[in-house]
Structure formats: C-alpha cells, structure tokens
TIGU-169667 format. One line per 2 residues: number of its first residue (from 1); their letters; for each residue x, y, z of C-alpha. Coordinates in steps of 0.1 Angstrom, whole numbers, plus 2048, in hexadecimal, padded with zeros to 3 digits. Example, Ala and Ser with C-alpha at 12.3 -4.5 7.8 and 13.67 -1.06 7.14 Angstrom:
# TIGU-169667
1) as) 87B/7D3/84E; 889/7F5/847
//
This chain:
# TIGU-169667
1) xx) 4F0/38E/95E; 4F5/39A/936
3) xx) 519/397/93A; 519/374/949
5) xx) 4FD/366/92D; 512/379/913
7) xx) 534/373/914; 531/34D/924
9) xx) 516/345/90C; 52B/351/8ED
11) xx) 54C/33D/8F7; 536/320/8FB
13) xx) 527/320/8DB; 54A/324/8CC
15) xx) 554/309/8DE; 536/2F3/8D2
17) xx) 543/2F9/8AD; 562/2E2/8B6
19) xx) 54A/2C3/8C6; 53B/2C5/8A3
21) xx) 556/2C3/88C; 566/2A4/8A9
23) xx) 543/294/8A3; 548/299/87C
25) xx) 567/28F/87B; 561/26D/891
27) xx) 54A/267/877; 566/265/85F
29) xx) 579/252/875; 561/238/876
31) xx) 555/233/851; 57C/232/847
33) xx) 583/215/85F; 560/202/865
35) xx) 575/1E1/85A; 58D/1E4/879
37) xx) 571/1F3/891; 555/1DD/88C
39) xx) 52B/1E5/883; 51D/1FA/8A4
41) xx) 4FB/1EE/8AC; 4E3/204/8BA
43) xx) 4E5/1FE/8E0; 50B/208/8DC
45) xx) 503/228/8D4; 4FD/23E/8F7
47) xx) 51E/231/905; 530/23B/8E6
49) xx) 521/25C/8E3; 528/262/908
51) xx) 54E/257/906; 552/269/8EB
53) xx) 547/28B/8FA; 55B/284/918
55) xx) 57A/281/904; 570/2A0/8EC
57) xx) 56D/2B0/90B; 591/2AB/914
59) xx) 59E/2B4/8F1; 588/2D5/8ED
61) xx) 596/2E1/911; 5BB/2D7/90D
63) xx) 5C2/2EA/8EC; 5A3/308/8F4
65) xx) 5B1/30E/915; 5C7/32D/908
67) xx) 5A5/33B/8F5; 593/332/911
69) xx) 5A2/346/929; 5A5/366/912
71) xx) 581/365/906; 579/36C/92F
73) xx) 59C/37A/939; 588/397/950
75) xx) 595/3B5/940; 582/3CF/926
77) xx) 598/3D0/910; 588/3A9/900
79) xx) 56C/3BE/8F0; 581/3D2/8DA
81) xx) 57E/3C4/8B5; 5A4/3BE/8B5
83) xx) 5A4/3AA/8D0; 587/392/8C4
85) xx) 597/38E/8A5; 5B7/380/8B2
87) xx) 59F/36A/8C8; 591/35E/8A5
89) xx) 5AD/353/895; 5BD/341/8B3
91) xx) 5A0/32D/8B6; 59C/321/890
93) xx) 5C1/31F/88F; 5C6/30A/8AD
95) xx) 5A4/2F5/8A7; 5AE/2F1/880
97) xx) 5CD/2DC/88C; 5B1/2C6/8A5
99) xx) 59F/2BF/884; 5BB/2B8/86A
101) xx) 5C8/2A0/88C; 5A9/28E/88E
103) xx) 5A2/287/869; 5C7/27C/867
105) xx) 5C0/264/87E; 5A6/254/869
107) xx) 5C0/24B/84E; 5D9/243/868
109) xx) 5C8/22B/87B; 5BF/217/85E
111) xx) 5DE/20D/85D; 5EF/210/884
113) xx) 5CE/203/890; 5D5/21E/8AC
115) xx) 5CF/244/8AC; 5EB/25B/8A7
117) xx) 601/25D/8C9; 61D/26E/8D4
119) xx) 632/251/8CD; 62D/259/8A8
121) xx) 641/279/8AD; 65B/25F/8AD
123) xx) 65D/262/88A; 65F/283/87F
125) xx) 681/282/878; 67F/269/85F
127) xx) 68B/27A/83E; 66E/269/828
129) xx) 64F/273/83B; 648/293/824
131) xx) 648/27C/80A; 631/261/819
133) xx) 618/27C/826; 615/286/800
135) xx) 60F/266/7F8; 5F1/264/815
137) xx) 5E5/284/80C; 5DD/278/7E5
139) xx) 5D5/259/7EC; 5B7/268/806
141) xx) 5B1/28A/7F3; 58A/28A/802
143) xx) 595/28A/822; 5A6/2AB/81B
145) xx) 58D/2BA/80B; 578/2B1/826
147) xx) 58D/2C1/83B; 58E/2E1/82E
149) xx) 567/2DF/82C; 567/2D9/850
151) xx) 57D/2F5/857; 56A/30F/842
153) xx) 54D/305/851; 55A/30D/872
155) xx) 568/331/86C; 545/336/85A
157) xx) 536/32A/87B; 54B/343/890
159) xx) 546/35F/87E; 51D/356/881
161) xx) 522/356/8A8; 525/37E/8AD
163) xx) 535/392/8CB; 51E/3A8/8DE
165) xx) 531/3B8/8F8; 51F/3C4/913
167) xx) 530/3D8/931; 527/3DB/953
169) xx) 535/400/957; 53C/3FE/982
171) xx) 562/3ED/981; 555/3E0/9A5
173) xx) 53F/3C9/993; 54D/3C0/976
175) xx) 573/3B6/982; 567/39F/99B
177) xx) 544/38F/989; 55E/388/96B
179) xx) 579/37D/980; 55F/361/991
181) xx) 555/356/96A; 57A/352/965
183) xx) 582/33C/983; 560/32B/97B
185) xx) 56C/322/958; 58F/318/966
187) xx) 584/301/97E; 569/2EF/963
189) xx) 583/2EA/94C; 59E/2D9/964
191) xx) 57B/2C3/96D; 576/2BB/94A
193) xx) 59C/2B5/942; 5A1/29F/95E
195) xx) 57F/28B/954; 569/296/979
197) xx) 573/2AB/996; 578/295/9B3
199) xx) 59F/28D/9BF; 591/26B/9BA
201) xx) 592/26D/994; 5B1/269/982
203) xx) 5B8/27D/963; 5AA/263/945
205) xx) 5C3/24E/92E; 5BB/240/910
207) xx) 5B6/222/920; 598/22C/92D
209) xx) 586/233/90D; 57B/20B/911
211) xx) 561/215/92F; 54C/226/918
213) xx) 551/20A/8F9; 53F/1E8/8F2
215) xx) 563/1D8/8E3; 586/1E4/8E7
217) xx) 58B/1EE/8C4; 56C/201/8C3
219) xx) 582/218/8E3; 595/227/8C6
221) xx) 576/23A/8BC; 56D/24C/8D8
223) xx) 593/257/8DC; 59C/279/8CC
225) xx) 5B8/28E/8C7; 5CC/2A4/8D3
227) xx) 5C0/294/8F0; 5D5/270/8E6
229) xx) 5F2/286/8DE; 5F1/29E/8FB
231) xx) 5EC/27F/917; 604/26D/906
233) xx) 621/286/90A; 63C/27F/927
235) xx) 632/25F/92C; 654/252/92D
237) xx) 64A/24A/95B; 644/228/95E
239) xx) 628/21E/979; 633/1FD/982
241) xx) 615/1E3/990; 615/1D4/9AE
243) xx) 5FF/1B6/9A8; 614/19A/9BA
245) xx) 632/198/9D1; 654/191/9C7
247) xx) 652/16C/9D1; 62D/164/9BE
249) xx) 63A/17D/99E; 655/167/99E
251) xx) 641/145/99E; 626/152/97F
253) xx) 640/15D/96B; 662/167/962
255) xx) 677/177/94B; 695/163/956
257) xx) 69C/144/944; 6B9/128/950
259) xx) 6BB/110/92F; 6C0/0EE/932
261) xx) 6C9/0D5/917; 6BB/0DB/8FC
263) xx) 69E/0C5/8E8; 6A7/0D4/8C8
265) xx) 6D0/0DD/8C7; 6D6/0E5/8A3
267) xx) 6F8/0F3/8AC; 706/115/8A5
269) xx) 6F1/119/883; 6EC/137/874
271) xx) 6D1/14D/87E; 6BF/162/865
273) xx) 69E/177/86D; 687/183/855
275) xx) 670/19A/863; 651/1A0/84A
277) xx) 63E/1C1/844; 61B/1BC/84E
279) xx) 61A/197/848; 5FA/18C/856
281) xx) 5F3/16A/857; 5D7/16E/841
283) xx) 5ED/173/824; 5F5/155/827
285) xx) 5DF/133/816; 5F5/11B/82D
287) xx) 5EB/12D/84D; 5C8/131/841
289) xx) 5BE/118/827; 597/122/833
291) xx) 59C/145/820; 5A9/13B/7FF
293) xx) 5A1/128/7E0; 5B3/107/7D3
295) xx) 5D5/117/7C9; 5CE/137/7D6
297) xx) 5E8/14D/7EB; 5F9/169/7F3
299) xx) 61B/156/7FF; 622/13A/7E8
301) xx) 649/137/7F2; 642/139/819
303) xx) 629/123/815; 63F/109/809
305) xx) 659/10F/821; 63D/10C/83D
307) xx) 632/0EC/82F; 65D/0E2/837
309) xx) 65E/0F6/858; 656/0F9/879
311) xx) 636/113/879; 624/122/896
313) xx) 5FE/122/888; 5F5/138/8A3
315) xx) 60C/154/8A2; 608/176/8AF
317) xx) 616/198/8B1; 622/1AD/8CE
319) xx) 61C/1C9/8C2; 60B/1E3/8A8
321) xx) 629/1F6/897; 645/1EA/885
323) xx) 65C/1F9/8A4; 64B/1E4/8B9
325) xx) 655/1C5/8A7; 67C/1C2/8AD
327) xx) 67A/1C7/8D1; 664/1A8/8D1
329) xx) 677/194/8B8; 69D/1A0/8C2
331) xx) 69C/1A2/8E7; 67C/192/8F0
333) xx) 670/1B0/900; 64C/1BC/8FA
335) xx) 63E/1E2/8F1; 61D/1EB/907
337) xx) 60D/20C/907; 62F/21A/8FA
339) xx) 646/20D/8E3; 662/1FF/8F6
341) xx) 67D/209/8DE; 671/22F/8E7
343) xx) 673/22C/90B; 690/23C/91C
345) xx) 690/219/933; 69A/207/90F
347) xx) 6BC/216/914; 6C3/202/932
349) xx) 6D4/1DC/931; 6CA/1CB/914
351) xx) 6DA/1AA/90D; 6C3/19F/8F0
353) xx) 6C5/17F/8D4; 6E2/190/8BC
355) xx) 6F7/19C/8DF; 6F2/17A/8EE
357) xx) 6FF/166/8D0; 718/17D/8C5
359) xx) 72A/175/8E7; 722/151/8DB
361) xx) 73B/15D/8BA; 720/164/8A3
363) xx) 726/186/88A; 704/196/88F
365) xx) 6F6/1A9/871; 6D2/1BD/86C
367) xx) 6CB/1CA/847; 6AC/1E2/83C
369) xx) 6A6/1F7/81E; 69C/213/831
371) xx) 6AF/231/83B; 6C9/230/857
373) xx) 6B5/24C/871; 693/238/864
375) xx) 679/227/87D; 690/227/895
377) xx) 69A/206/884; 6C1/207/888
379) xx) 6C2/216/8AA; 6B1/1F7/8B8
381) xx) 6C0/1E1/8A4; 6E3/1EC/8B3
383) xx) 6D3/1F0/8DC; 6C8/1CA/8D8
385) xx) 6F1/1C2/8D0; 6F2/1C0/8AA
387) xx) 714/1CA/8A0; 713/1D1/879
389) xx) 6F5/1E4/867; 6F0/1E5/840
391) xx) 6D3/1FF/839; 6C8/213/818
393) xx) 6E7/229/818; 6FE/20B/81B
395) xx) 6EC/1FC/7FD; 6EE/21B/7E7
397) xx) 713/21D/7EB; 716/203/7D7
399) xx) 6F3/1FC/7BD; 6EA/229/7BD
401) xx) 6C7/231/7C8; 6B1/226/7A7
403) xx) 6A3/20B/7BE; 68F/21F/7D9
405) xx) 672/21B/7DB; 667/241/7DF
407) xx) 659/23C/800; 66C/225/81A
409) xx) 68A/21A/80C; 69A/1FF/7F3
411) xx) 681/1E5/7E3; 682/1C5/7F2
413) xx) 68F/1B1/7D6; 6B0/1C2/7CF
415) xx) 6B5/1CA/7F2; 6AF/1A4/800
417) xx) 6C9/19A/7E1; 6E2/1B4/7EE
419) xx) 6DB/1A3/811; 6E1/181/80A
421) xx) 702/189/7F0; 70E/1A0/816
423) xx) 705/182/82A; 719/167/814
425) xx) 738/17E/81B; 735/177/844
427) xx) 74A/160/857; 732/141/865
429) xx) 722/142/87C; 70B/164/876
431) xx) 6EB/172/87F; 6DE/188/866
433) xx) 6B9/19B/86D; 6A5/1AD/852
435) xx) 687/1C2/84F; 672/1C1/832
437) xx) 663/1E2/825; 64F/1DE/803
439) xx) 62F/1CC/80E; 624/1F3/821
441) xx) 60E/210/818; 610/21F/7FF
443) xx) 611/1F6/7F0; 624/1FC/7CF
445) xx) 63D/1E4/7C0; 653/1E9/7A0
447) xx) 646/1F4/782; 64E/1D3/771
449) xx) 63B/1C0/78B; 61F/1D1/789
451) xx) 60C/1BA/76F; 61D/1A1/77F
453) xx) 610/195/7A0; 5EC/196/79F
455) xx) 5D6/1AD/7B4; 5CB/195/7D2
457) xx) 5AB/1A2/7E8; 5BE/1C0/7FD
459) xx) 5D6/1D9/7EF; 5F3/1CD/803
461) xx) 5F2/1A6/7F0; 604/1B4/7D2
463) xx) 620/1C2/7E4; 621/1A0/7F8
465) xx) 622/18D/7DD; 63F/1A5/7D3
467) xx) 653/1A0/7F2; 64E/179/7F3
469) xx) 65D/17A/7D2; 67B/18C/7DD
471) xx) 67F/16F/7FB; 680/156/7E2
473) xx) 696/169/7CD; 6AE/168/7EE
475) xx) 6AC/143/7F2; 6B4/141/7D1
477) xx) 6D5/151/7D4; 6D9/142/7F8
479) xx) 6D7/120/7EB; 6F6/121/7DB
481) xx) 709/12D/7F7; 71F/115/811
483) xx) 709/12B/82F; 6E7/120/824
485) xx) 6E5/0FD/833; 6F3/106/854
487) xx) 6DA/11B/859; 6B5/127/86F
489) xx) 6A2/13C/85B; 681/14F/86A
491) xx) 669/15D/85E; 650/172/874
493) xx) 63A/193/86A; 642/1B5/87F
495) xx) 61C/1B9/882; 5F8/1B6/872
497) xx) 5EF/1C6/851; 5DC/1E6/84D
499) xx) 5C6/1D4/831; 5B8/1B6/83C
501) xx) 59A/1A5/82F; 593/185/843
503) xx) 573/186/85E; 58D/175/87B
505) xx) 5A5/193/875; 58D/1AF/87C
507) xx) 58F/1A9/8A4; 5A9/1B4/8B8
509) xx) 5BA/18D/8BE; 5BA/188/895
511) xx) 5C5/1A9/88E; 5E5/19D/89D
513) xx) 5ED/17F/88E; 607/179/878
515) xx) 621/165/863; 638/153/87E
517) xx) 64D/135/873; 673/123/873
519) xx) 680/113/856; 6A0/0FC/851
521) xx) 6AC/0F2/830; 6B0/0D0/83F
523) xx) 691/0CC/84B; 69F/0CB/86D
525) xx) 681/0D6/87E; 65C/0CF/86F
527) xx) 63A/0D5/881; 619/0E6/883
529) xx) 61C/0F8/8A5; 5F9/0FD/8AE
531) xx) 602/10A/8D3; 5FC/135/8D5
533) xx) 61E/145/8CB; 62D/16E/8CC
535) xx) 647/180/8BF; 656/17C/8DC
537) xx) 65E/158/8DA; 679/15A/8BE
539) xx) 694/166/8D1; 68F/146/8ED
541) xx) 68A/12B/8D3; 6AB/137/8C0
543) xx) 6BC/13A/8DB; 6B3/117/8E2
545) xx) 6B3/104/8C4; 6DB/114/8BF
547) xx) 6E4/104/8DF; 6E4/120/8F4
549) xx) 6EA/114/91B; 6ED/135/92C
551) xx) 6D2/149/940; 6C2/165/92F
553) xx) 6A5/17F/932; 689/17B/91C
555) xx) 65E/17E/91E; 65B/163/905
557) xx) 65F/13F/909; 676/124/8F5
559) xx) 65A/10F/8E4; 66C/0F4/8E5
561) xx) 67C/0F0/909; 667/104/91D
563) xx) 645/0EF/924; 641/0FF/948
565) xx) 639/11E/938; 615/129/92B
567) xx) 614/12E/907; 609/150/904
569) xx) 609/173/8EC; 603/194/8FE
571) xx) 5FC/1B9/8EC; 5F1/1D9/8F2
573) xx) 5D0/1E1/8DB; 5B9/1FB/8DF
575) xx) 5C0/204/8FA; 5C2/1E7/910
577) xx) 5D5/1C6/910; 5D2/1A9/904
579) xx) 5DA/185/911; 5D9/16B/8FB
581) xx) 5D9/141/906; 5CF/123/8F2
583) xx) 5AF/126/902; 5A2/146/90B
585) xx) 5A7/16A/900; 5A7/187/91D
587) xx) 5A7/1AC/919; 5B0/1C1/933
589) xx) 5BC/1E3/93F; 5D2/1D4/95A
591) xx) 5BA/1D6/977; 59F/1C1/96B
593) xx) 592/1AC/94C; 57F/1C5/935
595) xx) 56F/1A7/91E; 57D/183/91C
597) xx) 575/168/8FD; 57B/144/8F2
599) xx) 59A/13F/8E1; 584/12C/8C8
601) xx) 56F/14B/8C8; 585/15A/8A8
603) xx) 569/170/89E; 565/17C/8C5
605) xx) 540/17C/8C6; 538/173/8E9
607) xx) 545/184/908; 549/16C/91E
609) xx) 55F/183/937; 558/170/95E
611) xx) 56F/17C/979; 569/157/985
613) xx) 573/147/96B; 593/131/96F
615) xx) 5A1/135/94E; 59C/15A/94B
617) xx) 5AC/15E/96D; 5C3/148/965
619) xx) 5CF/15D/948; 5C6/181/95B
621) xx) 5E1/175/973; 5FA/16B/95D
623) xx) 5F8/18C/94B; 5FC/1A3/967
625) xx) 619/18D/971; 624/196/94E
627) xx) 620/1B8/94D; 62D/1BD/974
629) xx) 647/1A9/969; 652/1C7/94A
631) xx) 648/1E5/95A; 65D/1DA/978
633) xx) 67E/1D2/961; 675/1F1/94D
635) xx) 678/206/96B; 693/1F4/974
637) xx) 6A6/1F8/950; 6B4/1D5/959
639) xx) 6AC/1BE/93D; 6C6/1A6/944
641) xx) 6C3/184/960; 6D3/18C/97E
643) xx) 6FC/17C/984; 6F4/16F/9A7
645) x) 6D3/15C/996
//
C-alpha cells in the first residue's frame, strides 16, 4: 500500500539520520579516550557494533517517541505543510540535545571514567559550573565545532528526505489501516526500549552493556545517552540480593565489628585526614620506583614521609567521584552503582569515624576551599557526625577572595595554612578532615608557580607538585605547634586521576589505585603494607590504633587487629564490580563472574575467568556477601551495630 511504503518508509529514514550521527559521535568518543578504553582488535568488532545498535536503539526511541507518534498520529491533518514543519523542528531540536549529550560525554568521561548519569544532576546547583563548562568548552573547542557540523548535517539530511503525502480518499480505509501502523509502531518501540518482547526480558541497565564487550571498560562504549540518563532516573529503590541466609551472610562477612585490645593503642592522638584530589599512586616514585628515573617524582614530601610511615603499597579506591570518597573514608561505607551520599537511604543512622570519636571527646573539624552548597561536600561531612565546617566562605571572611582559584575554590596553599593556623586554636584532642582541590581539571596553579614546578608527563603533575608543596608548607607551620606530635596524620587520594600515563593504570584494577598511607611524627608506626587495602579501611584502623574498644559498623577492616578478615578493595567500574584480593582479581555483575585475572596480572592480559576455580569463587562469594551485606543495611537505613549484639 502507497500510504504504508510512504509514510513508514520516510519516518524510518529520518530516524536512520540519528543512528548516524550516534555512530559519529561514538567515534569521537573513542579517539578522545583510547588511553582508558584500550586498542579494539578486529574480532571485537561485530559484538561492539551490535551492542552498540541495541543501545542506540533505546536512545533514538526514548527521546523520538513524541515525533514518532505524530509523524503516524492517523489523522489528515499531518500532511498539511504546517504541521510537518513543527514535526521538523521537534525532531532536530530534541535529537540536537542527544548529540551535544553524547559528545559531552566524550570530554566527560575522560575524566569520570563513566558516562554522564543522573547522579551528575547532583551538581547543578553548584554556583561555579557556568564557569567550569566555559573552561571545558575552550579547552575542547573542536568538539564544538564538530558539533555544530554534525548538527547541520542533520537538518541538511531532513530537509533531503521529502514528504509525499499520499491519501487514501474512503475514511473506512484510511482510519483503521493508519490506526494498525500506529499500534504497529507502538508496540516495536516498547520491544526496542525494553531490549526484546518476551515478559522474560527485563528492560536493559547499563550493566548490561558488558554482554556485548570484550573488557569492562570497553562497556562504556557501546552505552549512549539519553539512554544512561533516562535509566538512571528514580533509581533511588534498592533491590536487595538474596545470595545467602542470615546465618551463612553472617559467617562470610560482616559489617559489625567487637574490638578487642588493641595491637597498636597510640592513645587519644589527634586525628587529621588529608584526602588528596586525584592522587594516584602513580604520581608517586616511592609507590612506583619502576616508572621514574633516579630522583624523579611527582611527591617528593610524601615520599619522605612514606619512607617514616606506615604505607599500604596496595591501595585502592571505592569509588570513581570525589563524592564517593568520604563515604568510604568517614563512615566506611562504600558507593555502588549510585553514590551513597545521594541515596535517600544515606539519611538513615549513621554513626561514622568523626561521630564515634567525638562521643570519645574529640572536637571534630572538616575544612575545604570549595563553596558551602559544593559537591555535596559539607552536607556529608555533617550526616557522618562532624560538628564544625570551615569552607571557602569561612576563609574569605577573614583573607577576601583574591585566592580562588576561578574554578573550585581557594588554592591549596593558603587554604591548608589557614587550616593548620584554625586547627592550632582547638582544644586536644581533635579530628580535623580536609579535601584538597588544586591538583583537578582545569590543572592551573598560581601564576608565580607556574615556572616553578616543572611540567611532569600528564597535565595534572604540575598541579600536584603544587599541592604537595602546600602539604609541606602545613607541616611546616604544624611543627611548631604543641598538637603536632600527638598526632595521626593520613593521607589517602579520593580517587584515580583523569590523566594517567602508566601501562598498569589503563585497566580497570590500576585505574583505581591510589596514594594511601599513615604517618606519625614519632615514627610510631613504620611498614611497607603489601596486603590489598580500600578507602574503606581508614576509619577501622583509626579507630583502632586510638584505642577505640566499642562495637561499631563498618565494611572495611582494622589492618592491624583484624586478621580473620580477607584483605580486600571492592568498586563499581564500568558497569560491573570489582573484587579485589592479594591474589586474584573478579569482575562481576552480581550474578556471575564476567572475566577474572591474576592479581599479578597488572596489565590484565589473560582471562582466566573459571567458575571452578577456588580462588575466584572464593572471592565471588565474599563479594556478594559484601554487596548483600550493603544493599540490605541500605534498605534498611540502619548503619549502626545493633544494642542487643
């Protein structure tokens, strides 16, 4: 039938325009971040380019649906000229926003090392992100031009693909024969949404980009938005697994902890946290004398406090974003699919490190340069317990605003010397937390630095360099103060760097490892700690080496009292978790192990994933414990051990 050939045939076509601009812009995607996704070989290719359609699939039908239905609604009036010209704008309107999302998402996963979410909406409120997406847009000025290319291109490939209208002039054929394309149409499109038609198939999640992808990292490709936006909205309900009962849950693993004496009791010390911008272990020559020439590094200071501390070798973090860090590090609590300091469920009982020891008599303290209402840094900071918060505003009160930075807050030297002049006022003992900000895109430092410091082989090793000399600029000032030898400092990186440069950081298990150590000026502590170590851990091991002796919740494990439990690092990464172990490495995505590798394996090479294989079900077990373990307390929004345990 002409009417059937015409009008289908045409909205097809249109609809084809958008699979080539995804395929375009995926082509982007990749050449902008080849370093983090690896080479593809050629045998990859079919089950890319099939993932890949399935999930354009999803995109083109979520935000067409609207255009969809009017380009077949089954009435005459969609012939007049009007009425296709309000068609063509919605479509290059709506499908303009689908391309300037998708090339977005090439810058933005450079650094994220995820694609763009609804948890980003998260930040939108910050008051600096007009001024950060000009600085984005400069810095990659191709990619907009290549966006407007690809956008002219389309509305010259509309235009190309005429209406013909042809009408079928007996009403009894032409209601119901356009009616039956309608409901046709309808019923393809709630098939190709939900990924295939039978009640069997659930609609996709990102997670399942990793059927159709040789590595997990390589999932991120065949992902597009607005699908990763649109499936990621409302997904505050927690599905919680059921992998064990109560009674074996209980026996793999626990959140609850029952100290005993202490190994290491350093007393009621002070406790101050320094949590590092994008500190990846690879900055640093002590962690990884391999990479660096005699006399060569990126953390001089640290280094030598390493060399005088206790330092976990293998360190990793729990997460991807800055937000996910102080979860980890405060309250020992780990962020998933979803940021757990965006949850709804984070509101629930929270006893975490700064509530614990401020009931011990400790004035709690967390300092950062950035704006109050920023990251969502402050509002954390104050669920986990801590009681007093210095941030940018409370810093120009007193020194004016001629140290911001001009895109995240205060530069880290005269904001970590207006910490530690705050911190010598507080009554002993204290715990005082700060976050870093320099060492971040857009990686500036002062002018009069700028000469100063050396280039180093990434962008970020300048503005390292920077914010290792405003540590040791702090120790400086500490050193002189009655506080500074009673007291733990740490030192542990919120996450991985965007620019990275080392082979071993490319995979998914380097790409999140990071600076971790403790340091006492008296030396009280000194090791190499070669045993796996998280985020996670910090809370536990402080809690212990201060002499804490009461029960508390936690998913990490005192290092130094708590042999019983596996030394471990968990993550969410491209879309599926990680385990990590001293001696293997599992990915999975909660149901089953989607590739497994030698710990020694740094580079990941070989596959080795056996569903037989002791250690690998060893650690698949252990994980699920873990993650039934979370999403159990989550739902429960009890983060706190039990009074009749």
């Amino acid at each position: 039938m002409r009417l059937f050939r015409n009008d289908l045939a045409i909205l097809i076509k249109r609809l084809l325009i958008v699979y080539v601009l995804l395929f375009l812009c995926r082509i982007l995607f990749y050449a902008m971040n080849t370093d983090s996704l690896g080479a593809i070989v050629f045998a990859e290719i079919p089950g890319l380019v099939r993932g890949s359609f399935i999930f354009d699939t999803i995109s083109v039908l979520y935000v067409n649906s609207l255009f969809i239905f009017l380009s077949l609604i089954p009435f005459r009036f969609r012939a007049h000229s009007l009425y296709q010209r309000v068609l063509k704008w919605l479509f290059l309107v709506v499908n303009s926003i689908v391309i300037i999302l998708n090339l977005a998402d090439s810058i933005y996963f450079h650094y994220a090392k995820k694609r763009f979410t609804s948890d980003e909406f998260h930040f939108t409120g910050n008051d600096n992100n007009w001024v950060l997406i000009g600085k984005f847009t400069a810095e990659n000025w191709y990619v907009v031009i290549i966006g407007i290319l690809l956008i002219s291109g389309m509305a010259r490939a509309y235009r190309k693909i005429k209406y013909h209208p042809f009408r079928i002039r007996n009403n009894y054929v032409y209601y119901p024969v356009n009616t039956a394309i309608l409901a046709i149409a309808v019923l393809l499109c709630i098939g190709g949404i939900r990924g295939g038609f039978t009640r069997a198939v659930r609609p996709l999640a990102l997670g399942n980009a990793t059927q159709y992808a040789p590595s997990p990292q390589k999932a991120a490709m065949i992902l597009s938005n607005p699908f990763c936006i649109i499936r990621t909205l409302g997904s505050s309900r927690i599905e919680v697994p059921a992998y064990f009962t109560k009674e074996e849950l209980e026996k793999i693993f626990t959140p609850y902890h029952y100290p005993d004496e202490s190994t290491y009791d350093l007393g009621k010390r002070n406790v101050i946290i320094f949590t590092l911008e994008s500190f990846s272990s690879e900055h640093s020559a002590f962690l990884n004398p391999e990479l660096y020439t005699e006399h060569e590094t990126n953390t001089p200071f640290l280094d030598s406090l390493m060399a005088s501390g206790y330092v976990f070798m293998d360190a990793y973090a729990n997460g991807r974003k800055s937000i996910d860090a102080l979860p980890s590090i405060l309250t020992s609590i780990p962020s998933y699919k979803k940021p757990f300091a965006l949850l709804p469920q984070s509101l629930g009982n929270v006893k975490g490190l700064p509530a614990l020891l401020s009931e011990e008599g400790y004035y709690t303290s967390f300092f950062c340069g950035s704006q109050r209402n920023s990251m969502g840094f402050a509002a954390f900071a104050s669920l986990s317990g801590i009681e007093n918060i210095y941030m940018r505003e409370d810093y120009e009160k007193i020194y004016g605003s001629s140290d911001f930075d001009g895109a995240w807050g205060i530069w880290d030297e005269p904001f970590l010397r207006y910490m530690a002049e705050t911190v010598s006022g507080f009554q002993q003992p204290f715990m005082a937390s700060v976050f870093t900000l320099t060492s971040h895109h857009p990686f500036q430092v002062p002018d009069r630095y700028k000469n100063l410091l050396g280039e180093g082989r990434t962008k970020i090793h300048k503005p390292v360099r920077y914010t290792e000399l405003a540590i040791r600029g702090f120790f400086e000032y500490a050193k002189g103060e009655p506080w500074y030898q009673n007291s733990i400092f740490v030192f542990v990186a919120d996450h991985v760097s965007s620019e990275i440069f080392a082979e071993k950081t490319k995979t998914p298990t380097g790409n999140s490892s990071i600076i971790m150590f403790i340091y006492t000026p008296d030396n009280a502590i000194i090791d190499k700690d070669r045993n796996v170590a998280q985020q996670m851990d910090i809370m536990p091991t402080l809690l212990g080496l201060t002499g804490y002796d009461k029960p508390y919740f936690a998913f990490g494990r005192d290092v130094f009292n708590e042999p019983e439990r596996m030394p471990n690092a968990t993550n969410y990464i491209n879309e599926s978790f990680q385990f990590i172990n001293d001696s293997v490495v599992i990915f999975s995505d909660g149901s089953a192990i989607l590739s497994a590798f030698e710990k020694s394996d740094t580079l990941q090479i070989k596959d080795l994933k056996n569903p037989v294989d002791p250690q690998q079900k060893k650690a698949e077990r252990y994980l699920k414990a873990i993650l039934q373990q979370y999403y159990t307390h989550v739902n429960e929004m009890n983060y706190t051990v039990p009074n009749n345990q």
